[in-house]
C-alpha positions as CSV (number, residue, x, y, z in Angstrom):
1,X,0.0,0.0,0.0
2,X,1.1,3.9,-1.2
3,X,2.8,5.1,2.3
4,X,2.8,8.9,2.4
5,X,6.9,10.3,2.1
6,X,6.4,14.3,2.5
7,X,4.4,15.6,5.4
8,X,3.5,19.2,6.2
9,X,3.7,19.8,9.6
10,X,3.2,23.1,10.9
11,X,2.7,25.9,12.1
12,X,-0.7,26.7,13.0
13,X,-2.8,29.4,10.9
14,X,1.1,29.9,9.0
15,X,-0.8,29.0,5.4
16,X,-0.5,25.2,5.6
17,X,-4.0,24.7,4.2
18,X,-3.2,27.1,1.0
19,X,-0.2,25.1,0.4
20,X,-1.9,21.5,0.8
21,X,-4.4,22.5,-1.8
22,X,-1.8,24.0,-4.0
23,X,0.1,20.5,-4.2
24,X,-3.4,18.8,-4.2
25,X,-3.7,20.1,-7.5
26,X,-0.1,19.0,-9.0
27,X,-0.6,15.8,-11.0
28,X,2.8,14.1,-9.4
29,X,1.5,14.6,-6.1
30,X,-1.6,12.8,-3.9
31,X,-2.8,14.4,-0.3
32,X,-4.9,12.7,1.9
33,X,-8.2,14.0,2.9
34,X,-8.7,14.7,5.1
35,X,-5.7,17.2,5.4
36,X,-5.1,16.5,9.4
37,X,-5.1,12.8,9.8
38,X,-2.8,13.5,13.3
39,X,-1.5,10.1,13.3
40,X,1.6,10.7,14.6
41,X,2.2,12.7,18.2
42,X,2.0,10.4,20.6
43,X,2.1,12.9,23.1
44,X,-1.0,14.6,22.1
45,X,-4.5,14.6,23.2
46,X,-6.6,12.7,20.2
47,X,-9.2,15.0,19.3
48,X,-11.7,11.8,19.1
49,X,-10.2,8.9,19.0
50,X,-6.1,8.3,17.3
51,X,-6.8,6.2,14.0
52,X,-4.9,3.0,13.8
53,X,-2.3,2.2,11.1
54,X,-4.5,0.5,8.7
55,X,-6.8,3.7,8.7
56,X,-3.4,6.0,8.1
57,X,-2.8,4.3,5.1
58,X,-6.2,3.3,3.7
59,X,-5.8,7.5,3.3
60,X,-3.2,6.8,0.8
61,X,-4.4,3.6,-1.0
62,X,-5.8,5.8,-4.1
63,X,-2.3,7.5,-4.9
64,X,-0.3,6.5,-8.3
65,X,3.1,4.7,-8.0
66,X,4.3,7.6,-9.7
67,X,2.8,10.1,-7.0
68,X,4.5,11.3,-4.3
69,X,1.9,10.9,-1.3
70,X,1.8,13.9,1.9
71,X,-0.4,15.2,4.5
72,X,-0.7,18.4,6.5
73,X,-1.5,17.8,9.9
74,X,0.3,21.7,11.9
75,X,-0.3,19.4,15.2
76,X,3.3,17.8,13.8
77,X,5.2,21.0,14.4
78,X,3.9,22.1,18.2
79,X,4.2,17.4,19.5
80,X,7.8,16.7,20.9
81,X,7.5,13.2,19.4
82,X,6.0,13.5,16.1
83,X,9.4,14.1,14.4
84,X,10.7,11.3,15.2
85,X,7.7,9.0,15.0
86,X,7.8,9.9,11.1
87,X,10.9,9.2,11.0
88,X,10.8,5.7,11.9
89,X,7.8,5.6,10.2
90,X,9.8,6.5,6.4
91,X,13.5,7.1,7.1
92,X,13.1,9.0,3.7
93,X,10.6,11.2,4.8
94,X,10.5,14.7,3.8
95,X,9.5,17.5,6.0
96,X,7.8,21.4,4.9
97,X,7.5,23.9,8.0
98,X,5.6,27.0,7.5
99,X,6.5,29.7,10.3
100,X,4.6,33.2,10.5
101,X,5.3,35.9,13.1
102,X,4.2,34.2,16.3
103,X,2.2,37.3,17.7
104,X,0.2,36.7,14.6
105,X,0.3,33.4,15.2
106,X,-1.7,33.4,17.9
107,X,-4.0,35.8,17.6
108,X,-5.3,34.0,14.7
109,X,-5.5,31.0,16.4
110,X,-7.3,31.9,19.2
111,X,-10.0,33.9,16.5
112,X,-10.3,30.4,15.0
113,X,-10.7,28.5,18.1
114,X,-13.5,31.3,19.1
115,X,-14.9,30.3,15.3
116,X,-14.6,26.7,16.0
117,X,-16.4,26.8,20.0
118,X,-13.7,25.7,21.4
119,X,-12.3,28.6,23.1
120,X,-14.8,30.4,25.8
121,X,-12.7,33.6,26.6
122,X,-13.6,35.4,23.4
123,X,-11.1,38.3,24.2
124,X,-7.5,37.0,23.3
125,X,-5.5,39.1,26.3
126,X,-8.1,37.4,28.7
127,X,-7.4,33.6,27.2
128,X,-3.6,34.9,27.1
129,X,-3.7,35.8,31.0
130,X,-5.6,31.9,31.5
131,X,-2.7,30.3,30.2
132,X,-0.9,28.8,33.3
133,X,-4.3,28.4,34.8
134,X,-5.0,26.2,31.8
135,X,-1.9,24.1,31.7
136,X,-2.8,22.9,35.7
137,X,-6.0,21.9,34.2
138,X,-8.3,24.8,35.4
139,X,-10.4,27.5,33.7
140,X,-10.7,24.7,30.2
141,X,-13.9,25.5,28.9
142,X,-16.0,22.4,28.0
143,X,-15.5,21.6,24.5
144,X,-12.1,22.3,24.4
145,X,-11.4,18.8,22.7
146,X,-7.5,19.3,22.3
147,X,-6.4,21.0,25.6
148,X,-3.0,21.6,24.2
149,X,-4.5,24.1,22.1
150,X,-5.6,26.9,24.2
151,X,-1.8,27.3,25.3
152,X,-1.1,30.0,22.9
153,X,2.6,30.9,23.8
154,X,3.9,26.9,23.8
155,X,2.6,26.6,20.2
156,X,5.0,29.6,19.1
157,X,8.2,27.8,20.7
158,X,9.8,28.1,17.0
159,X,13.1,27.7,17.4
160,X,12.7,24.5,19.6
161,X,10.4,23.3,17.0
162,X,12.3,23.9,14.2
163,X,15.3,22.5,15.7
164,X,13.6,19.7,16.2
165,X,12.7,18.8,12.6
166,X,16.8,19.5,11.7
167,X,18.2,17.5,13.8
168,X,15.8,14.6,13.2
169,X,15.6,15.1,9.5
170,X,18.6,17.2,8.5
171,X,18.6,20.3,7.4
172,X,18.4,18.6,3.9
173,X,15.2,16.9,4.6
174,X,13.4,20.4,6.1
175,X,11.8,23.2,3.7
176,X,11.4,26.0,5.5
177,X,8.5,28.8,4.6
178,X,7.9,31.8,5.6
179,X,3.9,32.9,5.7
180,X,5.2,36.3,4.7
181,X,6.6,35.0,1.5
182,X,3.5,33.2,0.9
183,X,1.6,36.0,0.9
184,X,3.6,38.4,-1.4
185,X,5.3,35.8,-3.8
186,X,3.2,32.3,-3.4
187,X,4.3,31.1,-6.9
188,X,7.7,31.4,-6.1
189,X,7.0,29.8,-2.8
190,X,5.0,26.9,-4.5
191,X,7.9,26.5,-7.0
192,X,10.5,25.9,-4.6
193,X,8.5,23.7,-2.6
194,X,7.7,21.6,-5.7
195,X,11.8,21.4,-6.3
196,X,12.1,20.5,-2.9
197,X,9.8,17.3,-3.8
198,X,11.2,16.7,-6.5
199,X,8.6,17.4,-8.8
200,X,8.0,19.3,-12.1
201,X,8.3,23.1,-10.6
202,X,6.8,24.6,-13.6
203,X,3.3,22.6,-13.2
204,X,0.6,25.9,-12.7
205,X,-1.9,25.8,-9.8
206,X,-4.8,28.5,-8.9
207,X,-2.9,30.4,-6.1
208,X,-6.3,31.7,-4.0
209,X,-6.2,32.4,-0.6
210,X,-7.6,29.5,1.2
211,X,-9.1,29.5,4.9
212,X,-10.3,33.6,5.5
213,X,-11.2,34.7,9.1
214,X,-15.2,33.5,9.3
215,X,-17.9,33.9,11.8
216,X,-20.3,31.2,12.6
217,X,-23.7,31.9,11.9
218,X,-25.6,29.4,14.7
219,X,-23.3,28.5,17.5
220,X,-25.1,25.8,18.2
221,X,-24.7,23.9,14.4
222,X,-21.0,24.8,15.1
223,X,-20.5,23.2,18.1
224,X,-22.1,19.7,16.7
225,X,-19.6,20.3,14.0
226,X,-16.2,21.2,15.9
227,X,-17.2,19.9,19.5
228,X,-19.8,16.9,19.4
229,X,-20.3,15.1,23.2
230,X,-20.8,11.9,24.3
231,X,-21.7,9.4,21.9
232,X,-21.7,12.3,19.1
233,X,-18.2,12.6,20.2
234,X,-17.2,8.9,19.7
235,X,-19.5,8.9,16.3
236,X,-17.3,11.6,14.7
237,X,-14.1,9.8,16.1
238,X,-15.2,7.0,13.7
239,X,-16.0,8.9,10.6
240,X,-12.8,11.2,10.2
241,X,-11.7,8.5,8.2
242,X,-14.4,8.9,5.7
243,X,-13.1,11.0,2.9
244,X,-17.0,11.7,1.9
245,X,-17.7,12.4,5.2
246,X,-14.9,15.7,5.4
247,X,-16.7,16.4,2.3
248,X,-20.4,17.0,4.2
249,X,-18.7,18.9,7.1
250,X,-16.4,20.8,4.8
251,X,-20.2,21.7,3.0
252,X,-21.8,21.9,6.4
253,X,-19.3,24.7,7.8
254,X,-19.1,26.7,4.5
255,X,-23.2,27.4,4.9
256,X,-22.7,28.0,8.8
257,X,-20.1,30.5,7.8
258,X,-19.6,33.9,7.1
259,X,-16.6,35.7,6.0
260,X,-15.6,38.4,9.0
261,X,-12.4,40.6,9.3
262,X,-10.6,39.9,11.9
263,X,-10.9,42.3,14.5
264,X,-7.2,44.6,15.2
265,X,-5.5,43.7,18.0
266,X,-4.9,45.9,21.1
267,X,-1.3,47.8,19.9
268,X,-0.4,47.9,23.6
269,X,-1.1,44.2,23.9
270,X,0.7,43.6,20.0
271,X,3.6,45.7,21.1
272,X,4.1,44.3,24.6
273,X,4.1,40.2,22.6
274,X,6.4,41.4,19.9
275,X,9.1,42.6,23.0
276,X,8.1,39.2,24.7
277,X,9.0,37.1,21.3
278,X,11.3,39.1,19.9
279,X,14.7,37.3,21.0
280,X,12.8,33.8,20.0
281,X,12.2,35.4,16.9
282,X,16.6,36.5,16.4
283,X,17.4,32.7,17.5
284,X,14.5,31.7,15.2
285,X,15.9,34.0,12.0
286,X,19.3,32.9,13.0
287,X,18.6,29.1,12.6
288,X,17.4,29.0,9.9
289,X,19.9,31.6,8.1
290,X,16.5,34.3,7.3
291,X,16.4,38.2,8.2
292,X,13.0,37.8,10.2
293,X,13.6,41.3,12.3
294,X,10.6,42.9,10.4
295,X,8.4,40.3,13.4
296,X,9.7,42.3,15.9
297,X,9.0,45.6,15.0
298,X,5.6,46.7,16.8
């Protein structure tokens, strides 16, 4: 059976869905719906259940012997095992990391975890401030499936994360992006990544922006899509493997959703984060040989 060799693995709300679809559509390549299998990362909380092996793969089983087969589960990037669980997994494996100015980072990700009802403190310096709380098991609001995910400032650890991926997969094996880059250039950025793969770089894709800032429009359809309970819960643990069935909810939250800018952050708040993350962000720019000052200019 086709075993996937290239894996997308991060960061959160960094452009990882525009880039799977973008490699979706190039005829050397297969991705697995859904996008976020999160097989691997042992260490994480299993937002229903963790799919066994034979599930992984039957992901895979309608790629070409000529394809190259990936995913893009972000979870990879923030798990302290997942590197190495790939590895063993294909010792050829390829790694793509996606990196965006943290602040950004997680203000985005807390505006979708508000979208998804999984986040109850709907101002972000309020579920900023709950953070240590959170991480002793207190103030988690009910449907927050994944825990893990309401600790903003852990998912931004870049440079650990980074690291991570090099030393486990050598430098060689890791293609760094840069959200930024993706946003002013993302046929150059789709380009390399296609070299990177090995691939025909010259293939041409629609470059649209994938995954906007939305607002629900019922809170209650969008918590029986993001954050079923009890048996609902175990229900949608079994059908992630469905390809047809990402298809429904895909169709399900596009008519409970409504395109919304996202609201500007507090500048106090923005410029007190960016002095907070700004020596991650040198180490970060340092590692991986890129000029990323620009993050920590307020």
């Amino acid at each position: 059976m086709k075993r996937p060799d290239f894996f997308i693995v991060g960061a959160f709300k960094a452009g990882t869905t525009a880039l799977y679809e973008y490699l979706r559509a190039h005829p050397q390549i297969f991705m697995s719906v859904p996008k976020e299998p999160m097989y691997f990362g042992q260490d994480l909380t299993p937002r229903y259940r963790r799919i066994t092996q034979d599930e992984y793969l039957a992901l895979f089983r309608d790629a070409n012997d000529d394809q190259h087969a990936g995913e893009a589960s972000p979870w990879y990037l923030y798990s302290k095992t997942a590197a190495q669980e790939i590895r063993d997994f294909d010792g050829a494996a390829k790694a793509i990391v996606m990196l965006r100015n943290p602040v950004d980072v997680m203000y985005s990700q807390h505006s979708q975890l508000v979208f998804n009802q999984r986040e109850d403190l709907t101002d972000f310096a309020q579920a900023l401030a709950a953070e240590d709380d959170r991480m002793a098991g207190h103030r988690l609001p009910a449907d927050a499936i994944r825990p893990e995910a309401l600790y903003y400032r852990r998912s931004v650890d870049f440079t650990e994360q980074v690291a991570r991926y090099f030393d486990v997969f050598g430098r060689s094996g890791v293609h760094i992006v840069v959200f930024d880059d993706l946003v002013t250039d993302p046929r150059a950025v789709y380009r390399s990544t296609l070299e990177f793969l090995g691939v025909d770089p010259t293939f041409e894709v629609d470059l649209s922006v994938y995954n906007p800032n939305k607002k629900p429009r019922s809170g209650a359809v969008q918590r029986l899509i993001f954050a079923p309970r009890g048996p609902m819960k175990r229900v949608f643990g079994r059908l992630r493997s469905v390809p047809l069935m990402h298809s429904v909810r895909d169709a399900l939250v596009s008519a409970n959703s409504t395109k919304a800018a996202r609201q500007t952050m507090d500048p106090e708040l923005r410029a007190q984060l960016t002095a907070e993350f700004a020596p991650m962000v040198a180490e970060l720019g340092a590692l991986i040989g890129r000029d990323l000052s620009a993050w920590s200019k307020a």
